[in-house]
VEXDREN-2710 file (C-alpha; in Angstrom, 1 decimal):
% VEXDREN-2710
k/r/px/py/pz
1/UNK/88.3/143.9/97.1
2/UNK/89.4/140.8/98.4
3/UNK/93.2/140.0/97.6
4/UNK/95.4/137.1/95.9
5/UNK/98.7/136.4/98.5
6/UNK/101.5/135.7/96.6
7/UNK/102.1/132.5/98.3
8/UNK/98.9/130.7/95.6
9/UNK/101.9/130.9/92.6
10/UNK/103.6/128.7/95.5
11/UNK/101.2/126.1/95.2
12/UNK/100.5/126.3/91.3
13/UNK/104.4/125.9/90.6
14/UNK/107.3/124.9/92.6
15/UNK/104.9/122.9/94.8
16/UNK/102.4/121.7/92.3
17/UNK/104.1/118.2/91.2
18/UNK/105.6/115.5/93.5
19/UNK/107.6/114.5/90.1
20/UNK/109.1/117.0/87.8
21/UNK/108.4/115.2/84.3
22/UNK/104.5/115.7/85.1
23/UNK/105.3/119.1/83.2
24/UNK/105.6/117.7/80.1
25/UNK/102.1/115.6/80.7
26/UNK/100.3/118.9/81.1
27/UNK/101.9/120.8/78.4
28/UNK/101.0/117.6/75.9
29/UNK/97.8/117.6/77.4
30/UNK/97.7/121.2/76.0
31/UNK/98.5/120.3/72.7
32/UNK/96.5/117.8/72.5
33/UNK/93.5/120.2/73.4
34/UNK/94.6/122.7/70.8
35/UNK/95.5/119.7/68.2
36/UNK/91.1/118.5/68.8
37/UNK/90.1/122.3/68.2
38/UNK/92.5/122.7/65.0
39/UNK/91.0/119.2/64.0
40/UNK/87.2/120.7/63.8
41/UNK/88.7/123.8/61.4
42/UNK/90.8/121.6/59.5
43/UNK/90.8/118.0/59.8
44/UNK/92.8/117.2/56.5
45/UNK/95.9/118.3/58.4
46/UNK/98.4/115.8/60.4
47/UNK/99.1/117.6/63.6
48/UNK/101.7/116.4/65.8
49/UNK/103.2/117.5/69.4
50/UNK/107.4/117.3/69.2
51/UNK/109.2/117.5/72.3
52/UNK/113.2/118.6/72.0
53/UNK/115.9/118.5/74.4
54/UNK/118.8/119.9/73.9
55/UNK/120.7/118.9/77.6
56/UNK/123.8/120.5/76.5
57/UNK/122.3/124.1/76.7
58/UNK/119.7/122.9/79.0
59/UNK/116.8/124.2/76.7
60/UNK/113.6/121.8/76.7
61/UNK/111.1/123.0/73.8
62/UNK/107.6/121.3/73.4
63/UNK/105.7/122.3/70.1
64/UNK/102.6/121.6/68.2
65/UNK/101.1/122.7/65.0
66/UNK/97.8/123.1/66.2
67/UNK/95.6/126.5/66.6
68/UNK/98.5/128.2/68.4
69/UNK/97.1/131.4/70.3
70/UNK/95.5/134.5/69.1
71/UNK/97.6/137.8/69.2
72/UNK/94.8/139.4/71.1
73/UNK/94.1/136.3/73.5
74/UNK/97.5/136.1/74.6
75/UNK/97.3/138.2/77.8
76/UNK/94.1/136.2/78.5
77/UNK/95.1/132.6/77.7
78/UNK/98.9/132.6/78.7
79/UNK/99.4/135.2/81.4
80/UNK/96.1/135.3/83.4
81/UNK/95.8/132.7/86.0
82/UNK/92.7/129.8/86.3
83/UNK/90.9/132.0/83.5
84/UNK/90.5/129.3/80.6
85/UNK/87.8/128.9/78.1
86/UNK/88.1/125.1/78.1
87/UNK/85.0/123.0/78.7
88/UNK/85.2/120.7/81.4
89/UNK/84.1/117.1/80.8
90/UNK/85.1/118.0/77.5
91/UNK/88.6/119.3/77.5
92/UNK/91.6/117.2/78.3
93/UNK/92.6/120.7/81.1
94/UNK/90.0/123.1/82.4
95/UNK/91.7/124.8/84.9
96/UNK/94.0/127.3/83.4
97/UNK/97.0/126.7/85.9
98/UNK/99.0/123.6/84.5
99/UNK/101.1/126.1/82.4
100/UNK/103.1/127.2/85.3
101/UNK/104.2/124.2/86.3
102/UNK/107.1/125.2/83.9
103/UNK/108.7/127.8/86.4
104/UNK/109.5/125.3/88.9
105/UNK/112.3/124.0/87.2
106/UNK/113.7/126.7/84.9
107/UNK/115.3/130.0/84.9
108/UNK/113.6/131.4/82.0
109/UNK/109.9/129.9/81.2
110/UNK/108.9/131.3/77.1
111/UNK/105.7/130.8/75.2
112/UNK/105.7/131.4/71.6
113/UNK/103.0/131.3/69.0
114/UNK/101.3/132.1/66.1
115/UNK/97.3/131.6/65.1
116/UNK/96.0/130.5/62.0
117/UNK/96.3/133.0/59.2
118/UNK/97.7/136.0/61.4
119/UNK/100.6/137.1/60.2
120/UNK/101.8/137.9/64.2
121/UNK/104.3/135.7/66.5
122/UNK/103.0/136.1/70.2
123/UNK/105.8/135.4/73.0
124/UNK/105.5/135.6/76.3
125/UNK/108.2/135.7/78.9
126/UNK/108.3/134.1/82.5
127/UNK/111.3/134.8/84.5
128/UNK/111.1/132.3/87.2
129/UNK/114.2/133.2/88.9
130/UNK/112.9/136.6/89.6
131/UNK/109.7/134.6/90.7
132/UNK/111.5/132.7/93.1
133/UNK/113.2/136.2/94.6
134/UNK/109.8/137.2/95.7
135/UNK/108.4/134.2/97.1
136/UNK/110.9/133.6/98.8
137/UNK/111.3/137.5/100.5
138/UNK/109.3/137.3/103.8
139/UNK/109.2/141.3/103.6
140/UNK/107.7/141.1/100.3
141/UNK/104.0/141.3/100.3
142/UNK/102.7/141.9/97.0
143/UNK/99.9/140.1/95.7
144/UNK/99.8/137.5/92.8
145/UNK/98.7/139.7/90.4
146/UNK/101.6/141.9/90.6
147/UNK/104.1/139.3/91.1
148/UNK/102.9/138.0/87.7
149/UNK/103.0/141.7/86.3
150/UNK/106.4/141.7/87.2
151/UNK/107.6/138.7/86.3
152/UNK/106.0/138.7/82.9
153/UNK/106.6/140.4/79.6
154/UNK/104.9/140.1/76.5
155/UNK/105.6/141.4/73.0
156/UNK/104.5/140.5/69.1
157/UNK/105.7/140.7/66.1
158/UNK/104.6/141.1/62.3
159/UNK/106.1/138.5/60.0
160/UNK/104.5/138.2/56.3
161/UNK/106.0/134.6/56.2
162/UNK/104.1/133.0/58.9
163/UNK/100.5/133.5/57.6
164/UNK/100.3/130.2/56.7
165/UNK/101.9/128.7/60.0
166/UNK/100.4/127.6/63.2
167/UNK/101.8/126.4/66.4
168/UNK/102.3/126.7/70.0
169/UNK/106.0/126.7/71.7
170/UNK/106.9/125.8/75.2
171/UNK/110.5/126.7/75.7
172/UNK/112.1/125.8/79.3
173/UNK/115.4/127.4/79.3
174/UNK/118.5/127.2/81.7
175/UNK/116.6/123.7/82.7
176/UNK/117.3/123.4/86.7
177/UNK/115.9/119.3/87.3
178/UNK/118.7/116.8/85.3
179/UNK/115.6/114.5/85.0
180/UNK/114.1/116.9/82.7
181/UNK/117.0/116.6/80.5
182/UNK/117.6/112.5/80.9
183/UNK/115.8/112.2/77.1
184/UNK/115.5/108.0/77.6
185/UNK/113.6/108.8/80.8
186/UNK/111.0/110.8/79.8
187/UNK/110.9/108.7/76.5
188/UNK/109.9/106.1/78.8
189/UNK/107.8/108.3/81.1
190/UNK/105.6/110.0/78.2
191/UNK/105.4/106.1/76.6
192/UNK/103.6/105.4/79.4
193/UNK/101.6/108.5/80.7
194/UNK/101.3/110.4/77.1
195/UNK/98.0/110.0/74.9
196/UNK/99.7/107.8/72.4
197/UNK/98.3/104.8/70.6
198/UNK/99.6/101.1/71.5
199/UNK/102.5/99.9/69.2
200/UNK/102.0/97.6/66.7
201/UNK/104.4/95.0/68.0
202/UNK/102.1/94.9/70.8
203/UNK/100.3/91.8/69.5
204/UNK/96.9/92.4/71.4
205/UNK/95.9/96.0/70.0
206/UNK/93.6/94.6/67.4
207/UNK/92.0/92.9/70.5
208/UNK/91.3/96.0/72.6
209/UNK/90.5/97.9/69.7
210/UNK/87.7/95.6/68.9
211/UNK/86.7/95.2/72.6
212/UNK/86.5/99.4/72.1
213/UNK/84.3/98.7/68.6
214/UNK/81.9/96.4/70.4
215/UNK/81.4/98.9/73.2
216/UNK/81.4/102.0/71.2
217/UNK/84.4/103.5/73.0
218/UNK/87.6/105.6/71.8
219/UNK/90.7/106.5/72.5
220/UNK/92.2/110.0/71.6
221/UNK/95.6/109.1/70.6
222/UNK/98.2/112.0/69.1
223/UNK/101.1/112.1/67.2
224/UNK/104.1/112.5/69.9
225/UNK/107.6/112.7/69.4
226/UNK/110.5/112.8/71.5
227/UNK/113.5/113.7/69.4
228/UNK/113.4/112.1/66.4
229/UNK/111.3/109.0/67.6
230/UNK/107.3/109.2/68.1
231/UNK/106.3/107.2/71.0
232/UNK/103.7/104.2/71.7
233/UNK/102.7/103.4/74.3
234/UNK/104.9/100.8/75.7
235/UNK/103.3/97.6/76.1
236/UNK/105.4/94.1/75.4
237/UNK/104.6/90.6/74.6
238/UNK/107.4/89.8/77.3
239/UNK/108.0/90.4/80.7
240/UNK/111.8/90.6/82.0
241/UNK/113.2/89.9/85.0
242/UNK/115.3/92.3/86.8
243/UNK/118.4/91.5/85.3
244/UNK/116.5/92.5/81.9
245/UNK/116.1/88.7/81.0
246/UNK/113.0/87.3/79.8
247/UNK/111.2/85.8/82.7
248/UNK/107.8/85.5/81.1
249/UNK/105.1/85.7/77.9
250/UNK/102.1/87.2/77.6
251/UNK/99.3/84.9/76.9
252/UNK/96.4/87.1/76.5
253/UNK/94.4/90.2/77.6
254/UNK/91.0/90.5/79.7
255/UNK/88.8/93.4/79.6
256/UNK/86.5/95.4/81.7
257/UNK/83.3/97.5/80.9
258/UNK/81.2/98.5/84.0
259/UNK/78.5/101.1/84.1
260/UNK/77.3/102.8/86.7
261/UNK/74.1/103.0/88.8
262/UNK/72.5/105.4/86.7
263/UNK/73.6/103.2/83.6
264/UNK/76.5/105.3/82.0
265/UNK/79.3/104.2/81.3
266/UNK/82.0/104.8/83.8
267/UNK/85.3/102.7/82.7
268/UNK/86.4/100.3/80.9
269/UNK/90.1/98.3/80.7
270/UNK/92.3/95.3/80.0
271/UNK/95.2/93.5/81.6
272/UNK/98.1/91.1/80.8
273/UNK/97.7/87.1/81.2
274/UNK/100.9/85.7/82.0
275/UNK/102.4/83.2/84.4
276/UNK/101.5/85.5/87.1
277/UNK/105.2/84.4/88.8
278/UNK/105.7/87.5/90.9
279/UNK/105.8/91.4/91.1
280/UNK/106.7/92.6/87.9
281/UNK/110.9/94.2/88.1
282/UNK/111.1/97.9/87.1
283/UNK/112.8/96.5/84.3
284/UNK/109.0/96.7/82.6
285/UNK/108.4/99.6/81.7
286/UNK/104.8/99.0/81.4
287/UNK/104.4/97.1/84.8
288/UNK/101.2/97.8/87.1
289/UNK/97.9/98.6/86.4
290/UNK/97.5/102.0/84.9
291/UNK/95.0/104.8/86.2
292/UNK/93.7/106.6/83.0
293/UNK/91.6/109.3/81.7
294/UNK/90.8/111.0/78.4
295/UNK/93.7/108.4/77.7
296/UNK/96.6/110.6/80.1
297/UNK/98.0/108.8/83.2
298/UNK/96.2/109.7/86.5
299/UNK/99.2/109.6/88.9
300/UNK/102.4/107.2/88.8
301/UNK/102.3/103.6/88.6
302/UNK/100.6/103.1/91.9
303/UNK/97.7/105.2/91.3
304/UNK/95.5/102.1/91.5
305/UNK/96.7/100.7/95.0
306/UNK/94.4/102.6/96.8
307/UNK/91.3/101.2/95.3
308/UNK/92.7/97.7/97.2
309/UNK/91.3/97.5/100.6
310/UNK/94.8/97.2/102.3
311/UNK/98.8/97.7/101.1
312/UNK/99.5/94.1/101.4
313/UNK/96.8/93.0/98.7
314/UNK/98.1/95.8/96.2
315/UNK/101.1/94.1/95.8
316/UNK/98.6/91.8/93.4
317/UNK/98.1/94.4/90.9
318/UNK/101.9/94.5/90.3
319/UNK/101.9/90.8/89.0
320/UNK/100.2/92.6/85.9
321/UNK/99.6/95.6/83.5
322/UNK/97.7/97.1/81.9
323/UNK/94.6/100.1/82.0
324/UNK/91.7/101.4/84.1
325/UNK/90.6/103.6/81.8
326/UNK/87.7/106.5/83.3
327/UNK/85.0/107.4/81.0
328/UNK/83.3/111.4/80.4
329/UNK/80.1/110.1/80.7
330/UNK/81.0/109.1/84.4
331/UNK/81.6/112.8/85.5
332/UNK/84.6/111.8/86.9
333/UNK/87.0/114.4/87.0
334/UNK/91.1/114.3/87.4
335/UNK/92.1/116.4/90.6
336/UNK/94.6/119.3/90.1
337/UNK/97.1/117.7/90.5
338/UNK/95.9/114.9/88.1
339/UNK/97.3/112.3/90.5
340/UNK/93.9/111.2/91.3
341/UNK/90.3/111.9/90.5
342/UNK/88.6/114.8/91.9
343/UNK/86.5/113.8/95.2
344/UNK/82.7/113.9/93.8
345/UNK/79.8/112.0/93.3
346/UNK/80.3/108.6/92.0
347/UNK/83.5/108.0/93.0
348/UNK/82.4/106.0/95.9
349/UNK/80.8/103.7/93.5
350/UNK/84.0/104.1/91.2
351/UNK/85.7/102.6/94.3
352/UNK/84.0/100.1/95.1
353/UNK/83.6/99.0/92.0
354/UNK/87.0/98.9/91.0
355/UNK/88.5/97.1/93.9
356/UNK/86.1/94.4/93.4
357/UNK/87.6/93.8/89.9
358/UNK/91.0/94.0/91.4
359/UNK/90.6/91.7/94.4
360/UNK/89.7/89.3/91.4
361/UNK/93.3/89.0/90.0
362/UNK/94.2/88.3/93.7
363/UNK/92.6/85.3/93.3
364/UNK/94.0/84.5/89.6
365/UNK/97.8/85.0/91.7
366/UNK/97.1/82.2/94.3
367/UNK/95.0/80.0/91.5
368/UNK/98.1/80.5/89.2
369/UNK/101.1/79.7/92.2
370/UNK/99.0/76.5/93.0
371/UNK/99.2/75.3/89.4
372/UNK/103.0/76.4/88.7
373/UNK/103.9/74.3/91.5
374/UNK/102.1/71.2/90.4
375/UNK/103.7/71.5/86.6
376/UNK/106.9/71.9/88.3
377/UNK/106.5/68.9/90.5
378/UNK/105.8/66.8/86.7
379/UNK/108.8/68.4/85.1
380/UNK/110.9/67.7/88.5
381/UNK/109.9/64.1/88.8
382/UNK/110.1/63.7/84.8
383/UNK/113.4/64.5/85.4
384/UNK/114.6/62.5/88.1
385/UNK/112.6/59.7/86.3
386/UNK/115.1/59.8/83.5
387/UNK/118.0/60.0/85.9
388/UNK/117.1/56.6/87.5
389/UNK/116.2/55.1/84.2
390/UNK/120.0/56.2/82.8
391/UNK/121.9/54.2/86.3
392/UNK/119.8/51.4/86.0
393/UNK/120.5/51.3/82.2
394/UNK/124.8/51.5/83.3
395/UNK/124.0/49.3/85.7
396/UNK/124.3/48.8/89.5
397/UNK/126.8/47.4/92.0
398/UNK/124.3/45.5/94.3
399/UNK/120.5/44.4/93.9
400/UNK/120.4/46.1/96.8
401/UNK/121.1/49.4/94.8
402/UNK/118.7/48.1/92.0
403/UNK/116.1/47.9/94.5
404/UNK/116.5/51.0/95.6
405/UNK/116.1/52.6/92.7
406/UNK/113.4/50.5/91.1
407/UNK/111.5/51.7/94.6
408/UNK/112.7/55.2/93.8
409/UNK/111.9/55.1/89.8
410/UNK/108.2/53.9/90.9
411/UNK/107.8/56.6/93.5
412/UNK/108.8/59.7/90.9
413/UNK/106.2/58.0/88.7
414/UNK/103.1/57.9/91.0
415/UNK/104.1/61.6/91.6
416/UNK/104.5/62.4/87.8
417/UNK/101.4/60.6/87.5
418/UNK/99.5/62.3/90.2
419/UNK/100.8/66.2/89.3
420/UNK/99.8/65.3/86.3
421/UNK/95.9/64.7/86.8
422/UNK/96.1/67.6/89.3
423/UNK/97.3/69.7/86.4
424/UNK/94.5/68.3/83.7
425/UNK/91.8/68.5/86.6
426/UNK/93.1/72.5/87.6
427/UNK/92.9/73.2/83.3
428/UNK/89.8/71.7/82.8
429/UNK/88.0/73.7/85.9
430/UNK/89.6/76.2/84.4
431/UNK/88.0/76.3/80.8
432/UNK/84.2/75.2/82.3
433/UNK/85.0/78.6/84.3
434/UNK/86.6/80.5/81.5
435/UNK/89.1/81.5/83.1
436/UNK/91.7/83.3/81.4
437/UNK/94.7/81.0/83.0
438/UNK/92.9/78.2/80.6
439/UNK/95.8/79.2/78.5
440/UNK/98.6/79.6/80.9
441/UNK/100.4/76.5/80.2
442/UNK/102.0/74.8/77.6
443/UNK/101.6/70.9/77.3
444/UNK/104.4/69.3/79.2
445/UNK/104.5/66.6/76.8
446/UNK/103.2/63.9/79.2
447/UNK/99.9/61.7/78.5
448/UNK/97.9/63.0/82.2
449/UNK/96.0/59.4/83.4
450/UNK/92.4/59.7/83.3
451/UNK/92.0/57.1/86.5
452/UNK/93.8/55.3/89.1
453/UNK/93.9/51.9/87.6
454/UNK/95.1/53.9/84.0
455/UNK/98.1/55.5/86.0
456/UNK/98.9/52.0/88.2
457/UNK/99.1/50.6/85.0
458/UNK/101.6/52.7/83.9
459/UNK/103.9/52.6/86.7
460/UNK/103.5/48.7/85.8
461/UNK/104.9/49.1/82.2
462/UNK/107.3/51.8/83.3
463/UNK/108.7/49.8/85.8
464/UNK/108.6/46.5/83.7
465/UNK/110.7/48.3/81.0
466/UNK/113.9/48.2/83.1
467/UNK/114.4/44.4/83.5
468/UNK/117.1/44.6/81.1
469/UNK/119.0/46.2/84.7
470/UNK/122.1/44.3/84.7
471/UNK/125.2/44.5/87.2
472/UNK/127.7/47.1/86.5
473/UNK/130.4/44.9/85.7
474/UNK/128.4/43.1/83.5
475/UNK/128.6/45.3/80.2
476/UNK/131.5/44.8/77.5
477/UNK/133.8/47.0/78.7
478/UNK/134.4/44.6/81.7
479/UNK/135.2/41.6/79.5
480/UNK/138.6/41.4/80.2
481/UNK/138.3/40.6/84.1
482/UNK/137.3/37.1/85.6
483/UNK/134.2/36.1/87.4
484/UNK/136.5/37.0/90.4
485/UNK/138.0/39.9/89.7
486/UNK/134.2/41.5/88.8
487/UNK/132.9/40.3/92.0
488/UNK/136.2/42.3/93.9
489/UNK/135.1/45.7/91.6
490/UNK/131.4/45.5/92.6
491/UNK/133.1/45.0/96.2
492/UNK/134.8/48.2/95.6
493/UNK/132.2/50.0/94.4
494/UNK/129.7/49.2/97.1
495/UNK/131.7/50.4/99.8
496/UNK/132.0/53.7/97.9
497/UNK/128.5/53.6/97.8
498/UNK/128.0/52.9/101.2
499/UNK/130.6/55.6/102.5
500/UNK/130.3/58.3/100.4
501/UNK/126.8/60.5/101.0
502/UNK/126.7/62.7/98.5
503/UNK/125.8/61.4/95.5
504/UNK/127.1/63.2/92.8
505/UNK/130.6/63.2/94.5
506/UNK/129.8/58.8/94.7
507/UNK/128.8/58.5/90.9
508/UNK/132.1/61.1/90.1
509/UNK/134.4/58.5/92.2
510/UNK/132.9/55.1/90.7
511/UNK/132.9/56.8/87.4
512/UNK/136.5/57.7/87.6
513/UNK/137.4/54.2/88.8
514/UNK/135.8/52.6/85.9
515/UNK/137.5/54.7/83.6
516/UNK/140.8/53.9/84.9
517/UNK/140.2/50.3/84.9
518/UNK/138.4/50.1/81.7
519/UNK/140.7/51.5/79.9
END
């Protein structure tokens, strides 16, 4: 008979996960199997999945009030390895192995549980450090299933008050990895990767959840708390920037349906409209587009940037987030390690497919950096507009200065003028398109010139409106000086204008003169 090397309970625990919170994903994802199966028996019930943890004694405990296991299914279900009666396609896990993961990062790994209407509390008993003796003993050549043998112990107990209780316990203790135990992290982590519903201050749920109605699609969402707060997934109308300021809004979601060639359904998603103004700071939670199936994370945050053809153009999908979210009916199947899907058939065509969507928000990047720049050129110029306007209205020291800035005032407005019929032209390709930047930007409060001879015009009016421009020394607070005495001030100030370059430092000086002498 062939033989099992010890080194496989290597693979399925201390070098299963590249990040340690991934153990509470598969243990939810557990629950949430047993949580579907209690559903069918009882579906009057509210079942919920509560994670605890207690980082003063190092003690992590995940529990649901599901099924929980029965007394004589223990030794098959929670000792034997990869023997699971889970369906795949059906079940959320299939495999049989993600409840080891546990033992990587613990002393003492426990599972505890009683079945509906037994009146028997199962627990088994892990002991990973003596796990980690043995694989680590190059002497020690026993195969995996004695190492389990040894390492486990199981025992039950009759208790006339449980009859009516059902649940499942995971209980980590003498936790080794401080993430486990950071309870704001893996708040954040699960809000993200868990199957939870989206929060209702997340303003476009009733949007996807229609999009889901028209399409005939669900999502399994479960009742998951981490301490004494249950968790959505988390999903905000604003984006910060990495200083935790608000940077941006969200405008809108767009969605995605695609079948494949064989005319199943293989995914469907949505992602943010925003300002698209750069790579979304880690100070969103909720930044990137997510890889999803049976509604758990596939992965970390960058599980999509393969699906783009190089590294540079993944950096696109981080101007957004949102979902990719992988259908049953595509046979598509999560890998082990549920960092990926499975290589099989159709995930060519998965590929393909998907990086084709995402090359298109690529394009909505540059579209929406081309039209930033020409709204800030109107709100620049508008500005520097009124700024002219407000000297000439003070007055100037020379008509040489009041030429200057007439030429100057009449310049900013042919710009204004001309961003702003870039702008209206970019909008208005925009909505005979449909595309979702239609809504990007607010009105900037300027009337956009719908021809040349419209916006000449304009500049005409706007530049006829300041021939009330008067010398400086010509308003009332100069009334005490002679005709003389003005013309020697106006001397004064010129060469301050003439000698001085920076600007702000020559209106500071002139203005400091005038109040002296004004007084």
């Amino acid at each position: 008979m062939a033989r099992i090397g010890k080194n496989v309970l290597e693979s399925l625990t201390r070098s299963m996960y590249a990040d340690s919170k991934c153990v509470y994903r598969e243990y939810i994802q557990n629950a949430a199997d047993q949580i579907d199966a209690a559903k069918e028996v009882h579906p009057e019930y509210e079942y919920n999945v509560y994670v605890t943890i207690d980082k003063q004694n190092r003690t992590i405990i995940i529990e649901d009030n599901a099924t929980g296991v029965m007394a004589n299914k223990v030794q098959e279900l929670l000792i034997d390895v990869a023997r699971s009666d889970k369906e795949r396609g059906v079940n959320k896990g299939f495999r049989g192995i993600g409840r080891l993961g546990g033992l990587a990062y613990c002393k003492t790994l426990k599972f505890e549980t009683s079945y509906f209407d037994e009146d028997v509390v199962s627990t088994v008993i892990w002991d990973a450090v003596r796990l980690n003796h043995i694989l680590d003993d190059d002497n020690d050549d026993s195969d995996a299933g004695d190492v389990i043998d040894t390492i486990t112990k199981v025992s039950s107990q009759k208790n006339d008050t449980i009859r009516d209780k059902h649940y499942f316990k995971v209980i980590m203790e003498d936790v080794t990895d401080e993430k486990l135990l950071n309870e704001k992290d893996v708040r954040d982590y699960l809000s993200m990767v868990a199957p939870v519903d989206y929060s209702n201050h997340f303003v476009y749920r009733s949007e996807i959840y229609k999009f889901m109605e028209k399409h005939n699609l669900h999502l399994d969402c479960y009742n998951i708390f981490v301490g004494y707060n249950q968790i959505f997934k988390d999903y905000s109308m604003t984006i910060y920037d990495p200083k935790g300021q608000e940077e941006d809004k969200v405008t809108g979601v767009e969605f995605w349906y695609e079948e494949n060639s064989k005319s199943a359904p293989m995914y469907w998603g949505w992602y943010s409209i925003s300002s698209l103004k750069g790579i979304l700071s880690k100070s969103n939670n909720a930044r990137n587009i997510r890889l999803r199936c049976e509604n758990i994370q596939l992965g970390d945050e960058t599980a999509c940037y393969r699906l783009m053809p190089t590294g540079d153009k993944a950096r696109f999908v981080r101007y957004f987030f949102g979902e990719i979210n992988v259908l049953p009916t595509s046979k598509l199947v999560p890998n082990s390690q549920r960092d990926y899907l499975r290589e099989d058939e159709g995930l060519k065509e998965f590929e393909n497919n998907v990086e084709e969507k995402l090359l298109q928000l690529e394009k909505l990047c540059y579209s929406a950096s081309g039209a930033r720049k020409t709204d800030k050129t109107i709100r620049d110029t508008g500005k520097k507009e009124v700024v002219i306007k407000e000297k000439l209205k003070k007055g100037v020291t020379s008509d040489a200065q009041r030429q200057q800035l007439e030429k100057e005032l009449k310049k900013a407005q042919e710009e204004k003028s001309k961003a702003c019929k870039k702008l209206n032209e970019i909008k208005q390709k925009w909505e005979e398109e449909n595309n979702p930047l239609s809504r990007m930007f607010s009105p900037v409060g300027i009337q956009v010139p719908q021809t040349k001879t419209e916006s000449e015009k304009q500049i005409t009016i706007a530049s006829e409106s300041v021939v009330y421009t008067q010398l400086r020394t010509d308003g009332e607070k100069y009334q005490k000086y002679t005709p003389q005495e003005k013309k020697l001030i106006l001397s004064i100030y010129g060469v301050i204008e003439k000698s001085l370059n920076n600007e702000k430092e020559r209106e500071a000086l002139i203005d400091k003169i005038e109040e002296e002498i004004t007084k």
